[in-house]
KEKOLLO-73115 format. One record per residue (C-alpha): residue in three letters; x, y, z. Coordinates in steps of 0.05 Angstrom, whole numbers, plus 5000, padded with zeros to 4 digits. Example, Ala and Ser with C-alpha at 12.3 -4.5 7.8 and 13.67 -1.06 7.14 Angstrom:
2
ala524649105156
ser527349795143
//
This chain:
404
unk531954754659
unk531554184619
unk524054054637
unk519853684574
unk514053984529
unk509053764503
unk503853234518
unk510152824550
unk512452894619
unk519752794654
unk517152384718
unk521552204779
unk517951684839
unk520851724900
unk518951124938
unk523050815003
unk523850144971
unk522849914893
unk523649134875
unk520348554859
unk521248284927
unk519048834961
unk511648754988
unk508249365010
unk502249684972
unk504950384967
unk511550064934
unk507149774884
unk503050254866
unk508950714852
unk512150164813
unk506050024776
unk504350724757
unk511550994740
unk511450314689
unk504650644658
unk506151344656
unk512950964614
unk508450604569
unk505351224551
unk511651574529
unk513551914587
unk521151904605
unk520451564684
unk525751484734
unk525651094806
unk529451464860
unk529351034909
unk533750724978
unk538349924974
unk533949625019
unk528949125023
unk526648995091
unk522149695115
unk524749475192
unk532649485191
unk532949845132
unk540149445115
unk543049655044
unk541748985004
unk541349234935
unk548449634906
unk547350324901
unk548050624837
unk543250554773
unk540150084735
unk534949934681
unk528749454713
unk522449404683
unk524549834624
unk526050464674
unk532650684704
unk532850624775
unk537151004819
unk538050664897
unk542051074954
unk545050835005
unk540750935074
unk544251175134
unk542951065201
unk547851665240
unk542651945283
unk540851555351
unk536450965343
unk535450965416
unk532751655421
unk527651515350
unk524550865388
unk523051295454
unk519851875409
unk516151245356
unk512951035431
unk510351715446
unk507351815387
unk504151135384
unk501251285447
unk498251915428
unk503452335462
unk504953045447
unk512253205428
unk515053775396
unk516853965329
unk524053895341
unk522753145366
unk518653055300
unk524853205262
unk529352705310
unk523552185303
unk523852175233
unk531352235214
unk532251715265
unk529151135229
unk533451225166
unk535651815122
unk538351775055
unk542752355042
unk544852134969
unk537152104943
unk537152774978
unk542953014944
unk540652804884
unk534753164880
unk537753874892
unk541353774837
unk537353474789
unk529853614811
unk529054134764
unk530053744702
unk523453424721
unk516853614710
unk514053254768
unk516852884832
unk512652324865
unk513052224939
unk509551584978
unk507951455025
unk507551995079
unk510351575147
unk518451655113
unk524352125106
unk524152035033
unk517052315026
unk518552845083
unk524953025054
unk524152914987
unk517953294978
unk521153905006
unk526153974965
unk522354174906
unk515054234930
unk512654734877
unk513654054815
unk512253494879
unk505953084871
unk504452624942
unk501452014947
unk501151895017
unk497851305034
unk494051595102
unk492251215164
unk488051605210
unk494051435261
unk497751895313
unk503351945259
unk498552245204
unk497552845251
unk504953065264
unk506853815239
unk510953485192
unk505753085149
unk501553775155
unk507154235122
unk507853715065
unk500753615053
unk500454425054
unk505854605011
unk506054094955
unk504354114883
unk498953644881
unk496653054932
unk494352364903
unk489351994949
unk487151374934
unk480651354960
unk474651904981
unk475751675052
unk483451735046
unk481452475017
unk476852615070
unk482652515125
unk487153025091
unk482453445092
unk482053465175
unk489153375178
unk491053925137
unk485954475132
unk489354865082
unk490854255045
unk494254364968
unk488954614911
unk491554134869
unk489053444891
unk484052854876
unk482452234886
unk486251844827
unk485551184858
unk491150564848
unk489850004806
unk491249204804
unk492948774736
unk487748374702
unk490947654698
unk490147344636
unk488346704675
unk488046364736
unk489145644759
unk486645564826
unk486944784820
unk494144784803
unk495145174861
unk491444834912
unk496444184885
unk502544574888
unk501544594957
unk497644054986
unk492144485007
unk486543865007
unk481244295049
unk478144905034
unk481245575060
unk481246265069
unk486946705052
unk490747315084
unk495847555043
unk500048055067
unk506348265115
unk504147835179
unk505148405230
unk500648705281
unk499749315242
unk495748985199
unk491848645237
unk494447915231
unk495847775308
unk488847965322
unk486047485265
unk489046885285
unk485546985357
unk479147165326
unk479546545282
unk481046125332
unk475246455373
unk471546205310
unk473745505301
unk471045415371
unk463745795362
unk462645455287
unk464544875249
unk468545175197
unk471144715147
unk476745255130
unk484045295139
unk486945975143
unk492345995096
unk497646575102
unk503246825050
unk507447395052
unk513347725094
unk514847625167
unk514247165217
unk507246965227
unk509346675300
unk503046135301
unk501045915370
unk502045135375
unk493145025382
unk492745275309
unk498544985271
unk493344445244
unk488744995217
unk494345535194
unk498045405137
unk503545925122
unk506545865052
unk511546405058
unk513946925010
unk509846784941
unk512347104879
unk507747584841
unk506247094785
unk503146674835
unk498947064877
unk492047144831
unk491446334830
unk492146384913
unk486246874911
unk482446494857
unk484045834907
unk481046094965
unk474546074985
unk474946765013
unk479547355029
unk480547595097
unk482948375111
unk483648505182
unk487849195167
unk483849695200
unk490550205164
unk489450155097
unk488550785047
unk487350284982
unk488049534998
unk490449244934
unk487748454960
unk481248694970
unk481548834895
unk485348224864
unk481547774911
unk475048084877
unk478948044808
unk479547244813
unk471747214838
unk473447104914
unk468947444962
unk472347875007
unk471447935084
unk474548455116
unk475248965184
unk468949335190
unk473549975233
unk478550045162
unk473450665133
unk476750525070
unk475649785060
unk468349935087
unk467350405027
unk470049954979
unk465949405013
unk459049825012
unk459850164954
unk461449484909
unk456549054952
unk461748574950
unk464348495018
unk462348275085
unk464448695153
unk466548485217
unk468048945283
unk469448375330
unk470347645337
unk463347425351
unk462447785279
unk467747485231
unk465946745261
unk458946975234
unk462247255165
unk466046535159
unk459746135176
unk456346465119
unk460646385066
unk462145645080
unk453245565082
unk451546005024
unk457445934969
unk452246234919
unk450646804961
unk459046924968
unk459746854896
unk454847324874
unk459047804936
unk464647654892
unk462047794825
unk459148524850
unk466048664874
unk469348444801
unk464848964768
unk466949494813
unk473449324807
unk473149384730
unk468450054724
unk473550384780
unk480950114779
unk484249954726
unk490850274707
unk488150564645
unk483750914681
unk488551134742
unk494251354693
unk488451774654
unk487452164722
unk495152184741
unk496252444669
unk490152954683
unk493453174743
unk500053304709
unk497453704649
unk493654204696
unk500554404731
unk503455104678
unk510554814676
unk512455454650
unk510955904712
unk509955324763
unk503055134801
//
């Protein structure tokens, strides 16, 4: 065993997808905190798959390793042998609440992609680590990977209170790990029901989001021609997060108030907008990372409609860049961030985010102080100085001598 000593650790992160294109806020916080735990002397490597898109799950990137953001990152190629036919049948069932068995589980998940050189990998070479980092929960490289080495495997997993978080499999890993990594007391609470005898070893460490050292939301607002106010979603435009139902409900809106807002949109996938809202919905696309804190310093308000979210990194940079944050009151999480900052608004239906909108358009000082609540929390609770003190907490109470 080659394992380190010492305050310094030998870290692999096994994440499904690692890039700067890649949007996804498990992806980043694993990219994020493997760069920290590097800045702080420990030796860090990305295990992760070629692809991009977290749909086909095409090989885009060539496999082998390379050095990116000052760690070496290994990609493998993903396979896709096992019936895709038979994993979209079982993916239906469970989204519908169905029972299946535990040998469907296993079909269900190696059906949507499997990566058997990240797997190979690890058998060999998992025990020159001190610690292996799985997120999120939903994928064969959390599943698989955690399992191959579960007394050193730390999990992040990211949990929706969804029919998927309650398979056998998710259960076993959340049992048997090393250590679990939520990133919020809600998050923790869930694992907790899901798996009773949940690992010793976990806590809620939190994620974290980069202080810009600026922002210039009037540049941005030029850059794009944006001459009227607007709110922002910023995000993968899919019905998983909510963005199908928001355009109805702001559209319900715009007919119930006189909103002088746009909805502006930026991020992955096709935000298919119906033809009676393509003068109030702007979609700018896929915006690089260097441009993102002068969209949320631009708009006049955030909008979260993810009801699935175990962190929600825009609630936080929206907050960051003093823009007031309204978001879906049935998300637990982003309703504890919300009431325990004061600096977000709720909404469980329509009728209720037209009401949200209507205020911050008639009370900007009201929605700025809102904002400013929601900076300070940000600050006192997630910054990532403070998240890679509690990950490096986490790691030091593990005896790498005789194992957890």
């Amino acid at each position: 065993m080659t394992t380190s000593t010492g305050r310094h650790k030998r870290v692999a992160f096994v994440a499904p997808r690692y890039g700067r294109s890649v949007v996804g806020g498990s992806e980043a916080v694993m990219a994020e905190a493997a760069r920290g735990l590097a800045a702080r002397g420990h030796e860090v490597e990305v295990l992760t798959t070629c692809a991009t898109n977290h749909y086909t799950w095409a090989n885009e990137y060539p496999e082998g390793a390379t050095e990116e953001d000052g760690l070496t990152v290994r990609r493998f190629r993903t396979s896709h042998t096992f019936s895709r036919l038979v994993s979209i049948e079982l993916e239906r069932r469970i989204a519908a609440g169905d029972k299946i068995s535990a040998l469907e589980e296993v079909s269900w998940l190696n059906g949507r992609l499997r990566v058997p050189g990240l797997y190979l990998h690890l058998l060999a070479h998992a025990s020159e680590f001190d610690a292996v980092i799985c997120s999120p929960y939903l994928f064969w490289t959390t599943i698989y990977g955690a399992a191959v080495a579960p007394e050193r495997t730390i999990v992040m997993p990211c949990l929706h209170d969804e029919h998927y978080a309650w398979l056998r499999l998710v259960r076993a890993t959340l049992t048997e790990v090393a250590g679990v990594w939520f990133l919020s007391e809600p998050e923790h609470e869930l694992g907790h029901r899901i798996a009773p005898r949940l690992s010793p070893r976990h806590g809620v460490l939190g994620a974290a989001v980069e202080l810009p050292e600026s922002y210039d939301p009037a540049a941005f607002r030029s850059r794009y021609a944006l001459e009227r106010p607007f709110v922002l979603y910023a995000g993968r435009r899919e019905e998983g997060k909510g963005w199908f139902s928001l355009l109805r409900a702001f559209e319900a809106a715009l007919l119930r108030h006189s909103l002088p807002f746009d909805l502006v949109t930026a991020g992955v996938g096709d935000p298919e907008i119906p033809d009676e809202l393509t003068s109030r919905v702007i979609d700018l696309g896929y915006l690089e990372n260097e441009e993102l804190p002068d969209a949320f310093a631009a708009a006049d308000a955030l909008l979260q409609p993810s009801a699935n979210e175990s962190f929600s990194r825009t609630i936080m940079e929206s907050w960051l860049a003093g823009t007031p944050v309204v978001a879906n009151g049935a998300g637990a999480v982003v309703n504890w961030h919300c009431e325990r900052s004061g600096g977000g608004l709720t909404y469980l239906d329509e009728l209720e985010l037209g009401e949200c909108l209507a205020f911050i358009a008639e009370a900007p000082k009201s929605a700025a102080a809102l904002a400013e609540r929601g900076r300070e929390y940000v600050l006192a609770n997630y910054t990532w100085d403070k998240v890679i003190d509690r990950l490096e907490a986490m790691l030091a109470s593990f005896d790498w001598a005789g194992r957890p």
